[in-house]
C-alpha positions as CSV (number, residue, x, y, z in Angstrom):
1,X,12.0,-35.9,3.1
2,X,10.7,-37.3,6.1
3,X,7.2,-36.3,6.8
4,X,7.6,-36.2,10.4
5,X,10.2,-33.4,9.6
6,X,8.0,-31.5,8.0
7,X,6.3,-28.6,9.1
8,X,2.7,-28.5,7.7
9,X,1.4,-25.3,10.0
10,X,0.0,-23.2,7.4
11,X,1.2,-20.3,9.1
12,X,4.3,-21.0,9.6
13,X,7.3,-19.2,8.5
14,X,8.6,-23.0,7.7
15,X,6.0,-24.2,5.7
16,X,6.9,-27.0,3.5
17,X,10.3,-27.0,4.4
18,X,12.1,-29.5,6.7
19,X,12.1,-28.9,9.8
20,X,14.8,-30.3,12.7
21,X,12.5,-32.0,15.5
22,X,15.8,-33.7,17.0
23,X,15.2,-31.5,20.2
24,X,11.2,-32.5,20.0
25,X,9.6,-34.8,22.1
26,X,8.5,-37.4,19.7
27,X,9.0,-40.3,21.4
28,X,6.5,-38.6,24.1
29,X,2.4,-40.1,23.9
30,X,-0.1,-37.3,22.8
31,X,-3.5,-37.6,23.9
32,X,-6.2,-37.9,21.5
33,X,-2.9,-39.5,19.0
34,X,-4.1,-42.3,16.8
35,X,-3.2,-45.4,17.9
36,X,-2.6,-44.5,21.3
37,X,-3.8,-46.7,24.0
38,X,-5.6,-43.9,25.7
39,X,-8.4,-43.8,23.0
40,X,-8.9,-46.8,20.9
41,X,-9.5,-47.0,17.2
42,X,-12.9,-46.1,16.0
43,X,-15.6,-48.5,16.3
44,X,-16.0,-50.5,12.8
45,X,-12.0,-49.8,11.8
46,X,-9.0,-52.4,12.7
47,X,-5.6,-51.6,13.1
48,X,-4.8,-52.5,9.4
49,X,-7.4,-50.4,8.4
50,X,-6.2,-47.5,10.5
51,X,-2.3,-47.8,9.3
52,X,-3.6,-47.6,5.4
53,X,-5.2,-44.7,6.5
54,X,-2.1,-43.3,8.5
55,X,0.1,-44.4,5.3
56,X,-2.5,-42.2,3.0
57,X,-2.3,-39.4,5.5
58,X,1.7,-39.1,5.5
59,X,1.7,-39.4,1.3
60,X,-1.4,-36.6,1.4
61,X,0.7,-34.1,3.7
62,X,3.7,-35.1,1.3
63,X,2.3,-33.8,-1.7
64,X,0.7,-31.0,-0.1
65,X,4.4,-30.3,1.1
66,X,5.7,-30.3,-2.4
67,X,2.7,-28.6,-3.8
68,X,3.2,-25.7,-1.1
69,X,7.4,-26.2,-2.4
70,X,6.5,-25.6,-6.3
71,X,3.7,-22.9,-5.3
72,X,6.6,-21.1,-3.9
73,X,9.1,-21.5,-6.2
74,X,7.0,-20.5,-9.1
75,X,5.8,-17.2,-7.0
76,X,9.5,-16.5,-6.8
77,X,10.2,-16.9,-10.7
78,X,7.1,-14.9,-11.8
79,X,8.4,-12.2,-9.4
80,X,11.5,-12.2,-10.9
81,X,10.0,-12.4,-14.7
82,X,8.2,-9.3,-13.6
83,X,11.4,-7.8,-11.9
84,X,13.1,-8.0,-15.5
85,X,10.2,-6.8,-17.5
86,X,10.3,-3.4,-15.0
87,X,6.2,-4.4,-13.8
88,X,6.9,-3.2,-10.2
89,X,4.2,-3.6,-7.7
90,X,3.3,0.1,-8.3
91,X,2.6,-0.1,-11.7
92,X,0.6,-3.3,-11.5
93,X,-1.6,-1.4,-9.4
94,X,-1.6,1.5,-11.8
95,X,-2.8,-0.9,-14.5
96,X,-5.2,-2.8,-12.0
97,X,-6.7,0.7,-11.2
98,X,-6.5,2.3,-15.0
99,X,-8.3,-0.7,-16.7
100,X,-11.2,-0.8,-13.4
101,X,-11.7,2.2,-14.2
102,X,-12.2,1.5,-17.7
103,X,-14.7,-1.4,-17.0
104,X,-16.5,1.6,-15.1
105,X,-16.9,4.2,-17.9
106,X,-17.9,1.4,-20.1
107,X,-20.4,-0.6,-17.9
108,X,-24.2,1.0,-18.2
109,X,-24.8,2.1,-15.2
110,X,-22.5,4.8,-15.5
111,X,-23.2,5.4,-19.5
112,X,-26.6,5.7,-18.1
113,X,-25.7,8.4,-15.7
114,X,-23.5,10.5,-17.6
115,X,-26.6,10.3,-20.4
116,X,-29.2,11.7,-17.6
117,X,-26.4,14.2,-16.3
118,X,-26.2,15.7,-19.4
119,X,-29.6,15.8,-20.1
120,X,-30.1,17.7,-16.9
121,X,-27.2,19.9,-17.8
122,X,-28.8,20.7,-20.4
123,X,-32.0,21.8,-19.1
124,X,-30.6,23.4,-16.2
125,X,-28.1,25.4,-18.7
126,X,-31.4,26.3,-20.9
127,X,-33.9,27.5,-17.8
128,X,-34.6,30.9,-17.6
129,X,-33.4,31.4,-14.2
130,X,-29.9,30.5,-15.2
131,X,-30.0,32.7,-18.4
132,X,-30.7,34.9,-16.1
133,X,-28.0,34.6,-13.3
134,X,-25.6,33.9,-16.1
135,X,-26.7,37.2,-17.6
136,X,-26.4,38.9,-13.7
137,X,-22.9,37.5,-12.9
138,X,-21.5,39.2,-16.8
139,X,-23.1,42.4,-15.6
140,X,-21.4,42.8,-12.4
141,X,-17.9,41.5,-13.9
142,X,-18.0,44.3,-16.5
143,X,-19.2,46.9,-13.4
144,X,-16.8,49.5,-12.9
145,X,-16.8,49.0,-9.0
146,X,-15.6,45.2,-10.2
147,X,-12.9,46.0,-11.7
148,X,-11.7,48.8,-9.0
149,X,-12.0,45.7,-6.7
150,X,-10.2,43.4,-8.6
151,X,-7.0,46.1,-9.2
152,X,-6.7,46.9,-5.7
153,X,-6.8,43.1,-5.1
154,X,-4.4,42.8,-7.6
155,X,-1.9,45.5,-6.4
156,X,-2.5,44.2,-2.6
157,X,-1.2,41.2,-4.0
158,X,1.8,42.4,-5.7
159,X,2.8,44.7,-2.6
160,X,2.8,42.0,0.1
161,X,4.5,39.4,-2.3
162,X,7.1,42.0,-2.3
163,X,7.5,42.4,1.4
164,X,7.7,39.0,2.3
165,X,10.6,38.6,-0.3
166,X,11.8,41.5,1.1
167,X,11.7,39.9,5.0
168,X,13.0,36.2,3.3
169,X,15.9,37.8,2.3
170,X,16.9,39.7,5.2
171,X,16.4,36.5,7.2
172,X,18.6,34.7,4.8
173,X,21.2,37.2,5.2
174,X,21.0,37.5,8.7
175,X,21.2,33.5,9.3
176,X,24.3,33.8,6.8
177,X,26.2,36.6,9.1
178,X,25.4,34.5,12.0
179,X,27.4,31.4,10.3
180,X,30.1,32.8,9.4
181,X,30.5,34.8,13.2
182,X,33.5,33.7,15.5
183,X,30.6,32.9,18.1
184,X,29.1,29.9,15.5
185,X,32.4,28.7,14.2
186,X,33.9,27.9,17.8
187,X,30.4,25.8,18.8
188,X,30.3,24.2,15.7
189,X,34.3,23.2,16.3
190,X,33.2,22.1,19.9
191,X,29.9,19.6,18.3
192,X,32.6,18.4,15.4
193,X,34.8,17.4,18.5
194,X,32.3,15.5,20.7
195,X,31.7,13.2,17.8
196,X,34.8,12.5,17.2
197,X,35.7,11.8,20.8
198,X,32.6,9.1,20.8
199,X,33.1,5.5,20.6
C-alpha cells in the first residue's frame, strides 16, 4: 500500500485504510514541507541525511498503519468471540460492577467500617434511652386508640379501592359504547380512507 494513500489522522473515520488522494493536490508545494525550497534543511543535516530520514518516516507510518489494521481486526474477532459466548455489553458491565463491588466489601476500609457500625449499633441498641423508646413505641402499638386508628385506616382503604374500581370500570364501559357507536365507526372509516388515498 502506498503510504501517500494512507490516511494516518487518528481521528479519522479512515484510519489505516487506503485512502484515494487522486482528486488531491499533491503535486501542489506545502509550506513548512521538508525539502521544500521555501525552508531549507536543518542546519548540520544533508539532503542524504534527510531522505534516510523521510525513508524511515514512510516505513514508521507503514507499520503504524498495519498495527492500527491488526488492532482492528482483532477488536472485531474478540467482539465476535464474545457475541457467541452471549457476554453482551450489558453483562460485562454487570460483572465489571458485581466483582468492584466485591473488591469493596473485601478491602479494609469498609471491613473497618462495617466493624465500627456495628459496634455503635450495638451500643446505641443497648442505651437506656432506646430501651426506653423501643419500650414507648410497643405501648402505644398495643393502645386501644392505635388500633381504632389503624382499622378505620384500613377500612378507608378498602372503601376507596372499591370506588375507584367502581369509576375504572364505568369508564371502560363507557369508552367501549362510544367505539362501537355509528358516530366512531363512520370517523374511523373516514381516517382508514385518508391513508389509503396518501402516496
Amino acid at each position: 500500500m502506498d503510504p501517500a494513500s494512507q490516511d494516518i489522522n487518528l481521528n479519522s473515520p479512515n484510519k489505516g485504510l487506503g485512502v484515494d488522494h487522486s482528486d488531491s493536490l499533491s503535486d501542489v508545494p506545502v509550506e513548512g514541507a521538508v525539502g521544500n525550497s521555501v525552508n531549507p534543511l536543518p542546519p548540520g543535516l544533508t539532503e542524504e541525511e534527510a531522505e534516510e530520514l523521510r525513508t524511515e518516516l514512510t516505513k514508521v507510518e507503514e507499520e503504524i498503519n498495519t498495527l492500527r489494521q491488526v488492532l482492528s481486526a482483532k477488536e472485531r474477532h474478540a467482539t465476535e468471540l464474545k457475541r457467541k459466548l452471549g457476554l453482551s455489553p450489558l453483562n460485562e458491565l454487570k460483572q465489571n460492577i458485581t466483582k468492584s463491588w466485591q473488591d469493596v466489601q473485601t478491602s479494609n476500609a469498609y471491613v473497618r467500617t462495617s466493624q465500627k457500625l456495628g459496634e455503635w449499633n450495638e451500643r446505641v441498641t443497648g442505651s437506656d434511652l432506646y430501651v426506653s423508646a423501643s419500650a414507648t413505641l410497643d405501648d402505644i402499638t398495643r393502645s386501644e386508640a392505635y388500633k381504632k386508628t389503624q382499622e378505620t385506616l384500613s377500612q378507608a382503604g378498602q372503601k376507596t379501592s372499591a370506588a375507584l374500581t367502581t369509576v375504572g370500570t364505568a369508564i371502560s364501559r363507557r369508552l367501549g359504547d362510544m367505539r362501537n357507536s355509528a358516530t366512531f365507526k363512520s370517523f374511523e372509516d373516514r381516517v382508514g380512507n385518508l391513508k389509503v388515498s396518501q402516496p
